[in-house]
MOPAC internal coordinates of N, CA, C and O (Angstrom, degrees):
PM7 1SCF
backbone

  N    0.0000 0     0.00 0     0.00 0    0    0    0
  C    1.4536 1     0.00 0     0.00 0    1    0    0
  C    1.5243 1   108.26 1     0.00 0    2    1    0
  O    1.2310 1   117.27 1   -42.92 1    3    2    1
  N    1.3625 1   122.80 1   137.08 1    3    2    1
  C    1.3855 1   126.39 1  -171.65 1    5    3    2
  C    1.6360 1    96.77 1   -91.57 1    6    5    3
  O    1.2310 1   116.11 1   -13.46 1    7    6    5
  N    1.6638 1   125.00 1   166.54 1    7    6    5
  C    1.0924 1   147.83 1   158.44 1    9    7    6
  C    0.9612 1   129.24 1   -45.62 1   10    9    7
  O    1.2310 1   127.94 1   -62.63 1   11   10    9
  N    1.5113 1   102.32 1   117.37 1   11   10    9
  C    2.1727 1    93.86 1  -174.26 1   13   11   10
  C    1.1121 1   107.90 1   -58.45 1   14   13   11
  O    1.2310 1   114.12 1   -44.46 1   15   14   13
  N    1.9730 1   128.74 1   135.54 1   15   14   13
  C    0.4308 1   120.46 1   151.57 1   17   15   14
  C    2.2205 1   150.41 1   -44.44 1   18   17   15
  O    1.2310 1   132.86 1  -175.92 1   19   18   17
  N    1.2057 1    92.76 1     4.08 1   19   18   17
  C    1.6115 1   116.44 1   177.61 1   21   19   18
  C    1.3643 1   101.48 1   -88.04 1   22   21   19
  O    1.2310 1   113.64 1   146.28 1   23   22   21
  N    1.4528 1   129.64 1   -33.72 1   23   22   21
  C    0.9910 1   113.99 1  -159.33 1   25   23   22
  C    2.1312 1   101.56 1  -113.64 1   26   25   23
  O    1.2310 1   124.10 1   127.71 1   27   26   25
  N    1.4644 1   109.74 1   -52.29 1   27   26   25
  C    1.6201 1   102.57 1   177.17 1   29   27   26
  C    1.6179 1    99.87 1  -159.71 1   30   29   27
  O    1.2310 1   128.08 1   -46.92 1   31   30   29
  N    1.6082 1   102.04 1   133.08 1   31   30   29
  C    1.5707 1   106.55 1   167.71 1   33   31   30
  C    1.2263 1   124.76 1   -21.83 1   34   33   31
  O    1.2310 1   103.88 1   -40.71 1   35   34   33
  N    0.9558 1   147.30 1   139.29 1   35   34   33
  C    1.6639 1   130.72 1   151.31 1   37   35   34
  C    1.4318 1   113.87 1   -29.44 1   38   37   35
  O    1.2310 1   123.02 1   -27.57 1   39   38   37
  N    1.5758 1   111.82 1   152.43 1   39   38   37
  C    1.9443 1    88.80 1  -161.03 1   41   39   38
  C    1.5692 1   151.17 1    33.08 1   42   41   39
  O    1.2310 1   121.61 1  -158.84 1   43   42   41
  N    1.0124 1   114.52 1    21.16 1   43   42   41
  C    1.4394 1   133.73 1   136.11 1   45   43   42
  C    1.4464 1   140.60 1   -87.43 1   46   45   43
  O    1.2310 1   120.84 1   -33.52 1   47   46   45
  N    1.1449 1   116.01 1   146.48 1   47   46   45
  C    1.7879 1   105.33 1   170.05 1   49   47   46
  C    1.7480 1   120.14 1   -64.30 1   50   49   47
  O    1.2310 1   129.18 1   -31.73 1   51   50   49
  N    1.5252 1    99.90 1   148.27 1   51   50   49
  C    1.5787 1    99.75 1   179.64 1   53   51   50
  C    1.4978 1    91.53 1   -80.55 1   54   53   51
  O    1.2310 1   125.44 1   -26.34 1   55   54   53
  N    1.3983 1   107.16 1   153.66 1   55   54   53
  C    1.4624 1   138.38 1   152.18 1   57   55   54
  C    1.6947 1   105.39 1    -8.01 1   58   57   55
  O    1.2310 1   123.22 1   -54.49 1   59   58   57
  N    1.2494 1   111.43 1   125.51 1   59   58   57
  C    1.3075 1   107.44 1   155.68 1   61   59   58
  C    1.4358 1   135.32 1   -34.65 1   62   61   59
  O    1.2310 1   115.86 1   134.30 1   63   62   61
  N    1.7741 1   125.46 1   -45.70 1   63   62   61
  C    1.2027 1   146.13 1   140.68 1   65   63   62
  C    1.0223 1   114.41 1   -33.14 1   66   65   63
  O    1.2310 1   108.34 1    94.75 1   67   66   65
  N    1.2502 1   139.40 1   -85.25 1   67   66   65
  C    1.4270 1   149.54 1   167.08 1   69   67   66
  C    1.4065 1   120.38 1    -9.23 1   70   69   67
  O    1.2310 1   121.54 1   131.45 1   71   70   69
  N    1.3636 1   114.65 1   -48.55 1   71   70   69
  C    1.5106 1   148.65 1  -166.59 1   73   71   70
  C    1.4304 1    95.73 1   -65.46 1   74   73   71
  O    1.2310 1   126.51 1    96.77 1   75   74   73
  N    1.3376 1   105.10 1   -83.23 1   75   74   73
  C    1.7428 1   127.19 1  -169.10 1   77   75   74
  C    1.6790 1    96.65 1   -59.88 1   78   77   75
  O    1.2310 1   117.10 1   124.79 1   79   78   77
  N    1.3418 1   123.12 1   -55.21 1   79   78   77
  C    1.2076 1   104.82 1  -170.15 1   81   79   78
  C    2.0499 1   114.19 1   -53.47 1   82   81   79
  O    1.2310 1   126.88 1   139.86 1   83   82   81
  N    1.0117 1   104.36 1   -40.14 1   83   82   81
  C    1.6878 1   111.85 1  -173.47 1   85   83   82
  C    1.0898 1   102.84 1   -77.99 1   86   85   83
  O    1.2310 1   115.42 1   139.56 1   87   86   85
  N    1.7354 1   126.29 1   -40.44 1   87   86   85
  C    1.8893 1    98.56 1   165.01 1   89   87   86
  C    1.7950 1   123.79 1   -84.93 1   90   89   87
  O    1.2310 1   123.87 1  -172.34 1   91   90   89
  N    1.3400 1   110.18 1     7.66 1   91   90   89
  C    1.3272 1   113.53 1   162.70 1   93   91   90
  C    1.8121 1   106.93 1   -62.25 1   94   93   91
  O    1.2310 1   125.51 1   131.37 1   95   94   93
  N    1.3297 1   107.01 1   -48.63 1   95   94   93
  C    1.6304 1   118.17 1  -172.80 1   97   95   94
  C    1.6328 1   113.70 1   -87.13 1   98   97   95
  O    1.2310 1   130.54 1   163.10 1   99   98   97
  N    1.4534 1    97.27 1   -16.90 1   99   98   97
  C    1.6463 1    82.12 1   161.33 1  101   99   98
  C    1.5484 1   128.78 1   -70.11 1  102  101   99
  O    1.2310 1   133.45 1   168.39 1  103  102  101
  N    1.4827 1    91.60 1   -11.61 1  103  102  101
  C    1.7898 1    96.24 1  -179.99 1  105  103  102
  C    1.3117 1   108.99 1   -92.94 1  106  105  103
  O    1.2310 1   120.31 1   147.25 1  107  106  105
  N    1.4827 1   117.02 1   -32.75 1  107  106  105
  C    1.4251 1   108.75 1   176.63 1  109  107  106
  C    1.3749 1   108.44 1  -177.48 1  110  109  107
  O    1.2310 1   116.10 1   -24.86 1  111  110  109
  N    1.5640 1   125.02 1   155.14 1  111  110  109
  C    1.1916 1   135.57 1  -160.87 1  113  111  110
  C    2.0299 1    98.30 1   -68.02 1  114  113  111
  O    1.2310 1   125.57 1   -60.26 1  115  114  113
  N    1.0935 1   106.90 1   119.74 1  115  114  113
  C    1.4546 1   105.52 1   162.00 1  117  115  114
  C    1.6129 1   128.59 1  -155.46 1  118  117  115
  O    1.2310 1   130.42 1    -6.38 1  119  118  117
  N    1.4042 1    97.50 1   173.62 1  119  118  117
  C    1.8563 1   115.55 1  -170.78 1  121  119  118
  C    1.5382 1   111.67 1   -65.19 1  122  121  119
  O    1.2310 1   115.44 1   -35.68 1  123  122  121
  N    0.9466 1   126.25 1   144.32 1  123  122  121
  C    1.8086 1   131.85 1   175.85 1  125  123  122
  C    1.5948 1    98.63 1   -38.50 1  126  125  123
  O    1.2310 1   110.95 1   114.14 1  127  126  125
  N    1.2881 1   134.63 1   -65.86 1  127  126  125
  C    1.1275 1   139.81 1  -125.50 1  129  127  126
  C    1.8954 1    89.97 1   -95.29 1  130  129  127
  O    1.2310 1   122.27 1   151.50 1  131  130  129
  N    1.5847 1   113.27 1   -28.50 1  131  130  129
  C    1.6516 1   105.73 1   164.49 1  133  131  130
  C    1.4505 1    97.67 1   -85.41 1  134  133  131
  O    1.2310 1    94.65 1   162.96 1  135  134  133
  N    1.3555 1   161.71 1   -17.04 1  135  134  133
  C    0.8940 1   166.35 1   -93.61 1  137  135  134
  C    2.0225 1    88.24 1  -142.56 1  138  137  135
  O    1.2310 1   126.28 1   123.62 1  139  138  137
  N    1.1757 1   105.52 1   -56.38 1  139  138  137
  C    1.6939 1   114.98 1   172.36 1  141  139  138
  C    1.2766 1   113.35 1   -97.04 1  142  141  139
  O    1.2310 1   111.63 1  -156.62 1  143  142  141
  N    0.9867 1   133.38 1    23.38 1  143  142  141
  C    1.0866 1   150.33 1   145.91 1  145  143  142
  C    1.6590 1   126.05 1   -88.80 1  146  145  143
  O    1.2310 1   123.68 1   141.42 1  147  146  145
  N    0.9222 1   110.56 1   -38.58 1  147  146  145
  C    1.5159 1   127.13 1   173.05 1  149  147  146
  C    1.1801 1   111.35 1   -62.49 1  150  149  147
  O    1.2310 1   121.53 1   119.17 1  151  150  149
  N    1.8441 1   114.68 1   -60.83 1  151  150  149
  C    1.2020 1   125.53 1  -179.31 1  153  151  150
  C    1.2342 1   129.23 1   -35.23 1  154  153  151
  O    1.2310 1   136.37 1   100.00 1  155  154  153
  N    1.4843 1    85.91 1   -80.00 1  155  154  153
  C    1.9604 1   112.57 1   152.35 1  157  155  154
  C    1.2100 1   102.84 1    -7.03 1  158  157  155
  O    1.2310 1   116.15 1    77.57 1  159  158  157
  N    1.5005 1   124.91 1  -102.43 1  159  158  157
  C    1.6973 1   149.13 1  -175.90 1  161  159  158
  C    1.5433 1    86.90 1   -37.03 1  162  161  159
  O    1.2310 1   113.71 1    94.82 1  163  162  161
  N    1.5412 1   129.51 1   -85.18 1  163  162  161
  C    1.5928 1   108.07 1  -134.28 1  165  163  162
  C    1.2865 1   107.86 1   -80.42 1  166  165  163
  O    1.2310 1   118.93 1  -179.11 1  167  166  165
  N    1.5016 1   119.64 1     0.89 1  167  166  165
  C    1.6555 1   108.82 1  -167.41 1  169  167  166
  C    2.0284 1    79.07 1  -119.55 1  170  169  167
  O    1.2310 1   131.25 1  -115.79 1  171  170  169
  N    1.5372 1    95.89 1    64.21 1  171  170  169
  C    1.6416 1   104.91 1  -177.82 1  173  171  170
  C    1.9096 1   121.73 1     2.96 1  174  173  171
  O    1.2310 1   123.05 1  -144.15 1  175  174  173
  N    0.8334 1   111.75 1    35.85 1  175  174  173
  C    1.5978 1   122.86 1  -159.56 1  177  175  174
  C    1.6269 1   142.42 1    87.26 1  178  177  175
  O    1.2310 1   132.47 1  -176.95 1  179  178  177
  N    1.6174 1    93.52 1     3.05 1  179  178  177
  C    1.4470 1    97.87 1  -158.51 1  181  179  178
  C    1.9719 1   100.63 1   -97.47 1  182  181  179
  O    1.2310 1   129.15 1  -172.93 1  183  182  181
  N    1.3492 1    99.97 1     7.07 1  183  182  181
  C    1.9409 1   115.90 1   159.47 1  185  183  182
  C    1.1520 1    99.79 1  -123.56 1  186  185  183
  O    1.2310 1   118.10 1   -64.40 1  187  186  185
  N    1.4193 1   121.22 1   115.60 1  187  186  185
  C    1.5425 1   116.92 1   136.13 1  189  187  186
  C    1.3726 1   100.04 1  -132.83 1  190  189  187
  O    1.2310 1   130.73 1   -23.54 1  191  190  189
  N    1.5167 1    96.91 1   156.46 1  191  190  189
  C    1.4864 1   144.09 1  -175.94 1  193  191  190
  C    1.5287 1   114.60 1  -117.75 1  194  193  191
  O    1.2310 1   129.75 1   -71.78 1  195  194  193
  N    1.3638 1    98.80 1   108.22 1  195  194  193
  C    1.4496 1   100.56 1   151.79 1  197  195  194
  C    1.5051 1   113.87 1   -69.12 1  198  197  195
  O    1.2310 1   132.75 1     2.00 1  199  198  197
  N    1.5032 1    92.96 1  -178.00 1  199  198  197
  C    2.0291 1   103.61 1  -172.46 1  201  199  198
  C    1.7627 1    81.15 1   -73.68 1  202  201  199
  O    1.2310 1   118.06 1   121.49 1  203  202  201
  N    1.0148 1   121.31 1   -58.51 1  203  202  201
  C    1.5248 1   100.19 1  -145.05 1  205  203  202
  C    1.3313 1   115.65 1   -74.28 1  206  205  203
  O    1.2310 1   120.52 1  -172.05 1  207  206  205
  N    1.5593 1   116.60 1     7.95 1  207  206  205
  C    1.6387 1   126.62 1  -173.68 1  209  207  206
  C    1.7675 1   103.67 1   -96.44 1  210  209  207
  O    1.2310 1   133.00 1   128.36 1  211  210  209
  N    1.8716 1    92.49 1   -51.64 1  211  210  209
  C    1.2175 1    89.58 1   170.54 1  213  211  210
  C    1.3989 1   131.49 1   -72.29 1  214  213  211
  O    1.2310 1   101.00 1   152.53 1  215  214  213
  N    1.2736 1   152.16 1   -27.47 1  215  214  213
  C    1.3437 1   147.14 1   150.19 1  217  215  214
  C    1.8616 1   116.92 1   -55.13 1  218  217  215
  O    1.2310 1   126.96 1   149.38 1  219  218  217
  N    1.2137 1   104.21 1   -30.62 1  219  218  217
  C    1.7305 1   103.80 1   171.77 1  221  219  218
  C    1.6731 1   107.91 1   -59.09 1  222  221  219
  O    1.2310 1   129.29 1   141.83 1  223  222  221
  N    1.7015 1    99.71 1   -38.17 1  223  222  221
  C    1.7728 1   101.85 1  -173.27 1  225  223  222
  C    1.2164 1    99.48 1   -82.44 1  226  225  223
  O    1.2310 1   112.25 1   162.93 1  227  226  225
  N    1.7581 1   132.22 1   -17.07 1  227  226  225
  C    1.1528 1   100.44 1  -158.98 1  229  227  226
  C    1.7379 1    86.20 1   -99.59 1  230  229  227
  O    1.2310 1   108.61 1   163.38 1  231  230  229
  N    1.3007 1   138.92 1   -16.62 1  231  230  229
  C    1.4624 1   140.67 1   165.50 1  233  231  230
  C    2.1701 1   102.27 1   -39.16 1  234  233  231
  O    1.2310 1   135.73 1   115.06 1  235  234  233
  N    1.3971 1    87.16 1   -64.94 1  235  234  233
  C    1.6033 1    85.44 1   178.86 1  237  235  234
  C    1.4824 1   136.36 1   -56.05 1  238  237  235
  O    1.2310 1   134.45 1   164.64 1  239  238  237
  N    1.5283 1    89.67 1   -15.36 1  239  238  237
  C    1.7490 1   111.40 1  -169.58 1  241  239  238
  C    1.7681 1    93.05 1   -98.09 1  242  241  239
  O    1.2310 1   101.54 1   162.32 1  243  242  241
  N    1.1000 1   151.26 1   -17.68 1  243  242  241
  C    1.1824 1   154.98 1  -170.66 1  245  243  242
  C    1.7432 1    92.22 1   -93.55 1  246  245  243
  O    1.2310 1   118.66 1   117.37 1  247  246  245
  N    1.1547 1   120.16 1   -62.63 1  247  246  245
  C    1.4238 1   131.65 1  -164.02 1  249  247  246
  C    1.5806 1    97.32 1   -53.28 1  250  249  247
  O    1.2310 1   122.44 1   120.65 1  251  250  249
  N    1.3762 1   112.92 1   -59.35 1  251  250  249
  C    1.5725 1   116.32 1  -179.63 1  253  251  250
  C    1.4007 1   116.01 1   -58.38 1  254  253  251
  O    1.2310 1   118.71 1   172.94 1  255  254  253
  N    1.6599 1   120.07 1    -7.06 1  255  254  253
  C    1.3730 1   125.60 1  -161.88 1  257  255  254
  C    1.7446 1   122.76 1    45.67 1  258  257  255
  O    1.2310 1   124.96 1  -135.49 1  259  258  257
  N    1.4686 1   108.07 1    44.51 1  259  258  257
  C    1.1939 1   117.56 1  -175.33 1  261  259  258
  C    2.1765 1    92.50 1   -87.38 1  262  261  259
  O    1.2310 1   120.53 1   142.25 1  263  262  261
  N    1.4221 1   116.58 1   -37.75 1  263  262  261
  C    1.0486 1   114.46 1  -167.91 1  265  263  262
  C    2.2344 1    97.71 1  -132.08 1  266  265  263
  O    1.2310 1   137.06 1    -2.92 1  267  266  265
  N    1.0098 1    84.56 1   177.08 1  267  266  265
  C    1.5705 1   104.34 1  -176.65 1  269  267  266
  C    1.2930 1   111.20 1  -131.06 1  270  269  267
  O    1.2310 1   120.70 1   -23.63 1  271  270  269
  N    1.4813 1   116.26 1   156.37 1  271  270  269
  C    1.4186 1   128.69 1  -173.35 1  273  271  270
  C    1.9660 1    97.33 1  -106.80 1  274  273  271
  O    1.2310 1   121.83 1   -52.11 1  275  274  273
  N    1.2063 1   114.10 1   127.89 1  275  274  273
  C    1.8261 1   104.39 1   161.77 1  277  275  274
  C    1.2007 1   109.40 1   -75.11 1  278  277  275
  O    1.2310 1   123.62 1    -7.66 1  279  278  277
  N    1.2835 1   110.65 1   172.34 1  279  278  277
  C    1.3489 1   122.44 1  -171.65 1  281  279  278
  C    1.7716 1    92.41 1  -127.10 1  282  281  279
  O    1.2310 1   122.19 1   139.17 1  283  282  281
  N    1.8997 1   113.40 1   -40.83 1  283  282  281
  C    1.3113 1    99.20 1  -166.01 1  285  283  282
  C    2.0639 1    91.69 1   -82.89 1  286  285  283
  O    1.2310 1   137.24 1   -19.34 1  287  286  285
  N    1.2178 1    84.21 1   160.66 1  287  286  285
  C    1.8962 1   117.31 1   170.12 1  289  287  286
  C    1.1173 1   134.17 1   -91.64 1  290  289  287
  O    1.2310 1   109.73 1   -49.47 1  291  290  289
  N    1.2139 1   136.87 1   130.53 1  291  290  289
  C    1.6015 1   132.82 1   176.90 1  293  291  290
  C    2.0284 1    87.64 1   -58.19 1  294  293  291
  O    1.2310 1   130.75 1    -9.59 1  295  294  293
  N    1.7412 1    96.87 1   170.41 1  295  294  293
  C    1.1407 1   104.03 1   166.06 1  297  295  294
  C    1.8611 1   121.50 1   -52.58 1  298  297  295
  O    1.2310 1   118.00 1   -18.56 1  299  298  297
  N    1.1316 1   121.42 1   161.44 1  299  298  297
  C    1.4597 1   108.99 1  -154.02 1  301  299  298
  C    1.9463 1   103.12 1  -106.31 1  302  301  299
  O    1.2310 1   127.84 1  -172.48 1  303  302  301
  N    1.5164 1   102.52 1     7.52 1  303  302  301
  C    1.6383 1   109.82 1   150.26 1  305  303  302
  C    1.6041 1   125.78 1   -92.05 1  306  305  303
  O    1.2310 1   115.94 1   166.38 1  307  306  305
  N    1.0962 1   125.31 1   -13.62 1  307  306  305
  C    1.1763 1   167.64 1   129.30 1  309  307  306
  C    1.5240 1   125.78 1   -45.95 1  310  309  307
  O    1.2310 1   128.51 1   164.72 1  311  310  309
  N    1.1514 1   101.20 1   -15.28 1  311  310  309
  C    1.6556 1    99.79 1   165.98 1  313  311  310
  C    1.4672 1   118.13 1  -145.71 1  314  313  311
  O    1.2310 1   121.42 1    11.29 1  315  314  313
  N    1.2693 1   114.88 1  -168.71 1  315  314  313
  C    1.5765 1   121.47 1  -177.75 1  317  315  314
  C    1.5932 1    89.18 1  -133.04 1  318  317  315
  O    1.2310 1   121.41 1   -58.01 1  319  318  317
  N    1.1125 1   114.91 1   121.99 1  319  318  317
  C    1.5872 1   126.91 1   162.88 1  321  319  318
  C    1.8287 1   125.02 1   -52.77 1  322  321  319
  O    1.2310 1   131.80 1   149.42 1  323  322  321
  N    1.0708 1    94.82 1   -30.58 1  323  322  321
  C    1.4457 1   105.47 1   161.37 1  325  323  322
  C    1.5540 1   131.41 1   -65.63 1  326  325  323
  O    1.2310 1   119.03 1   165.34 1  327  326  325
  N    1.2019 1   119.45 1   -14.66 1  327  326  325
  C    1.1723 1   137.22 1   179.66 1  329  327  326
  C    1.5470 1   112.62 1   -70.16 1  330  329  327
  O    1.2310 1   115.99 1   -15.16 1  331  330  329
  N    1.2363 1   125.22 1   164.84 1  331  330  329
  C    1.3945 1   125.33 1   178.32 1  333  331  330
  C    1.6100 1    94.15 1  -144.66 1  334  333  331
  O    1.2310 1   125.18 1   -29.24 1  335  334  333
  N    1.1733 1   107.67 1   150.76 1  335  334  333
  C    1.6885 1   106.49 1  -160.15 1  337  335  334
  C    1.3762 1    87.46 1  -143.75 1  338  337  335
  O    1.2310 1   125.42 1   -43.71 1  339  338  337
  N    1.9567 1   107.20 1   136.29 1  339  338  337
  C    1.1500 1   105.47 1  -157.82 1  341  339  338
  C    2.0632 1    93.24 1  -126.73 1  342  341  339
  O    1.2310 1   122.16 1    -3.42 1  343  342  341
  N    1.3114 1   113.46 1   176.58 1  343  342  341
  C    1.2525 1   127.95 1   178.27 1  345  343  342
  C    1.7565 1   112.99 1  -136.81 1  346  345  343
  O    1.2310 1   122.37 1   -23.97 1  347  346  345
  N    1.3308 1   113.07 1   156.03 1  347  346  345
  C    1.7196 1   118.10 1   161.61 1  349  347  346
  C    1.1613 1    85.99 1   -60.46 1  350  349  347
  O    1.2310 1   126.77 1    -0.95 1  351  350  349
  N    1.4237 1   104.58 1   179.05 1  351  350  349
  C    1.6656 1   132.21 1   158.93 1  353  351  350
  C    1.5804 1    95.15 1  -144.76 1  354  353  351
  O    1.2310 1   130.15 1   -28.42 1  355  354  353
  N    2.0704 1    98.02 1   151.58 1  355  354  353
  C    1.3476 1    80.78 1  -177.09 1  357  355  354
  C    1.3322 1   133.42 1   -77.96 1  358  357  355
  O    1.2310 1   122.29 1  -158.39 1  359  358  357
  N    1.2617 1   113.22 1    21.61 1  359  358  357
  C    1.6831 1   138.72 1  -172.08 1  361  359  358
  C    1.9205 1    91.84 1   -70.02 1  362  361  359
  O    1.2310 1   130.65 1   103.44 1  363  362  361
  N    1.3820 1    97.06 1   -76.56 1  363  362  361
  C    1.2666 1   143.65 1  -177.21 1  365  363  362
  C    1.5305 1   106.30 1   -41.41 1  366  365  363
  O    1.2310 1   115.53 1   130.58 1  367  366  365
  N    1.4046 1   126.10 1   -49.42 1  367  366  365
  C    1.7710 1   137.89 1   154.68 1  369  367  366
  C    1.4166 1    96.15 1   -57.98 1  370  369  367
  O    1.2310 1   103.00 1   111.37 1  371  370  369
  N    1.1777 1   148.80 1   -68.63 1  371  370  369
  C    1.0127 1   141.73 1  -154.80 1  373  371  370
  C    1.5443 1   122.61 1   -62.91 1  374  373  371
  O    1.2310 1   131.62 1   145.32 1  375  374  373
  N    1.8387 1    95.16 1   -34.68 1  375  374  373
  C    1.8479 1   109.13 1  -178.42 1  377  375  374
  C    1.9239 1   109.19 1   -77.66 1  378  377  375
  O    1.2310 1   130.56 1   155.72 1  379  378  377
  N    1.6553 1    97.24 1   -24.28 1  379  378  377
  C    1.5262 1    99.47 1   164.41 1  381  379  378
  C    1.2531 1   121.23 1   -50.57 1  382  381  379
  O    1.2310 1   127.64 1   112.68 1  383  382  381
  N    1.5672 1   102.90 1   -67.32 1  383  382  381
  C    1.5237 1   143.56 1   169.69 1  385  383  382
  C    2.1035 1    96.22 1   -21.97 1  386  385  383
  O    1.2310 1   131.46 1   109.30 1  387  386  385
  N    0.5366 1    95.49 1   -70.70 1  387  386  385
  C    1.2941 1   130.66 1  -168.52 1  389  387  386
  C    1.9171 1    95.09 1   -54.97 1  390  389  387
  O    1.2310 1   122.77 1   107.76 1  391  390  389
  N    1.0253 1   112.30 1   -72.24 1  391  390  389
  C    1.6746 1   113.86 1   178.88 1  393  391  390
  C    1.1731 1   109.66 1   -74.27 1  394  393  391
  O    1.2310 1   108.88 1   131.58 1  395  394  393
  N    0.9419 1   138.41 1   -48.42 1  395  394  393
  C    1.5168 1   135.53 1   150.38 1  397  395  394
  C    1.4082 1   110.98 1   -11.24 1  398  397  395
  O    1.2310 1   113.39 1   115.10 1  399  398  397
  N    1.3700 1   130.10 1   -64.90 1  399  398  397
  C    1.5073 1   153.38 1  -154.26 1  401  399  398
  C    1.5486 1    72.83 1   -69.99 1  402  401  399
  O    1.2310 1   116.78 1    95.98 1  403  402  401
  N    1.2725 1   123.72 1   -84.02 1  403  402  401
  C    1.1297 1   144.23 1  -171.85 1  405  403  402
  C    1.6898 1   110.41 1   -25.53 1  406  405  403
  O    1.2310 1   121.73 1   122.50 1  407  406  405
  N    0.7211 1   114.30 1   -57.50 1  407  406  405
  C    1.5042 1   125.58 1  -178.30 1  409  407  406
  C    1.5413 1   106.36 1   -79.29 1  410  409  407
  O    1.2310 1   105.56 1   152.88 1  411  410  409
  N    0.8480 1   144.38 1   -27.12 1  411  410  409
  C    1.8554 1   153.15 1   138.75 1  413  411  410
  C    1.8360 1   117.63 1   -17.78 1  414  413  411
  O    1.2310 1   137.66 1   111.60 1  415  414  413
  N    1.8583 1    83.38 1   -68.40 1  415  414  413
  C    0.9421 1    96.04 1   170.53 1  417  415  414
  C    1.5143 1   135.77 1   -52.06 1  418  417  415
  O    1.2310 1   123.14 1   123.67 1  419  418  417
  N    1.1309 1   111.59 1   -56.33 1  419  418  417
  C    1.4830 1   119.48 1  -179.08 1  421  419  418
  C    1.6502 1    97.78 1   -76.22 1  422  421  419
  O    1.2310 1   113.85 1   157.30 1  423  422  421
  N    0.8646 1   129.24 1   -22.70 1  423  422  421
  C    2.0040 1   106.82 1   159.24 1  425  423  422
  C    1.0991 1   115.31 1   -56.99 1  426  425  423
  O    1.2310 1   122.12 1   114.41 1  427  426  425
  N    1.3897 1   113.54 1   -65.59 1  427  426  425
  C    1.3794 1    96.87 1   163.50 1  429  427  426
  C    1.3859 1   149.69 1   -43.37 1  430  429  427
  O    1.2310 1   116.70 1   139.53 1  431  430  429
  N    1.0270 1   123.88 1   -40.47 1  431  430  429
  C    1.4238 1   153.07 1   152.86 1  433  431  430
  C    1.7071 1   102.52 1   -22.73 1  434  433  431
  O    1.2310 1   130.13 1   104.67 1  435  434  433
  N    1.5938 1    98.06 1   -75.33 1  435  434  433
  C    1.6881 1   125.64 1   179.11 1  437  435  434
  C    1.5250 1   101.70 1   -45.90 1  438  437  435
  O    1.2310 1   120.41 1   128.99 1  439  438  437
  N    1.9492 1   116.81 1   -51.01 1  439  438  437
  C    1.3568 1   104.30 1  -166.73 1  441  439  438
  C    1.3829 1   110.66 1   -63.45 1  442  441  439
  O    1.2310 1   130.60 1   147.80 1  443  442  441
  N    1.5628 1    97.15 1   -32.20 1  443  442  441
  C    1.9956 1    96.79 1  -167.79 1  445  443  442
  C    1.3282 1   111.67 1   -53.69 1  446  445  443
  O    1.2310 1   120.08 1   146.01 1  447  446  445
  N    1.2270 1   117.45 1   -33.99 1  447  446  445
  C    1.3206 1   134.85 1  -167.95 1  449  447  446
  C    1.4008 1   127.42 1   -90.25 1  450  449  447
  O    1.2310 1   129.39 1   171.74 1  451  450  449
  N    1.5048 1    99.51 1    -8.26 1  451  450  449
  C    1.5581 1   110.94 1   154.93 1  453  451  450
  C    1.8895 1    97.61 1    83.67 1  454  453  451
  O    1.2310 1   125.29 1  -165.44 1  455  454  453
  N    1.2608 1   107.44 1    14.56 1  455  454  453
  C    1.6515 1   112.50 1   171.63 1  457  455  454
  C    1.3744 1   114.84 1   -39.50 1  458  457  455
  O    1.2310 1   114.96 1   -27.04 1  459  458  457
  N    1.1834 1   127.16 1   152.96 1  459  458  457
  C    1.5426 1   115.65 1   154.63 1  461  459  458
  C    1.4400 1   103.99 1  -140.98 1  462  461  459
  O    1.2310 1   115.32 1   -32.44 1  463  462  461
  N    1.6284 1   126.49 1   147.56 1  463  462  461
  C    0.8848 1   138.00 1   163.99 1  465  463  462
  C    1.2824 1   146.30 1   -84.56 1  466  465  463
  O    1.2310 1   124.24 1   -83.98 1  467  466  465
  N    1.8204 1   109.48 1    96.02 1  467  466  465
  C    1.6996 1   109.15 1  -154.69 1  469  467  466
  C    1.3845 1   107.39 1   -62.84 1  470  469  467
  O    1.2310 1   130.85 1   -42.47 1  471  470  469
  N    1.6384 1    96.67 1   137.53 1  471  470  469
  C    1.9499 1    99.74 1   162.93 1  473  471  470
  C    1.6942 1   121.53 1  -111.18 1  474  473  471
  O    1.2310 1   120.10 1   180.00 1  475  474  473

């Protein structure tokens, strides 16, 4: 299956968004609000998401079946009902899978080539 077009050409990188949100959930099933939180922190500031960016991507990312919605709940003292709790799909592992490879590659590529990366 090729790449939604919403998210990256065929052979291109997905969205910065896109990216962080699906390796946030490769580590573990979670809520929007840890979900931009993650981002934030691991992509050291250089992704942030507001609420209404992040739920628009994650609307588009459900539609493409890159990710899944749960249905089951933490205990209900333990949670906020308002929350929406999300999962990979194996679509969604695979499009990681997949950019990951992608991003490998071109280090290597860069090292052969004696690249360097300005800071």
């Amino acid at each position: 299956m090729s790449r939604n077009a919403q998210f990256a050409k065929p052979g291109l990188a997905l969205t910065a968004a896109v990216f962080y949100v699906l390796l946030s959930l490769s580590i573990k099933e979670r809520h929007g609000y840890e979900i931009l939180k993650y981002v934030e922190a691991n992509s050291d500031g250089r992704v942030r998401l507001g609420p209404g960016t992040l739920y628009t991507t994650l609307k588009r990312m459900l539609d493409a079946g890159l990710i899944s919605e749960l249905m089951d709940r933490p205990e209900p003292e333990k949670d906020d009902p308002r929350r929406r709790y999300y999962k990979l799909s194996p679509r969604g592992q695979a499009e990681l899978g997949a950019e990951l490879s992608h991003m490998q590659h071109a280090l290597k590529l860069a090292g052969k080539r004696r690249v360097r990366a300005s800071t």
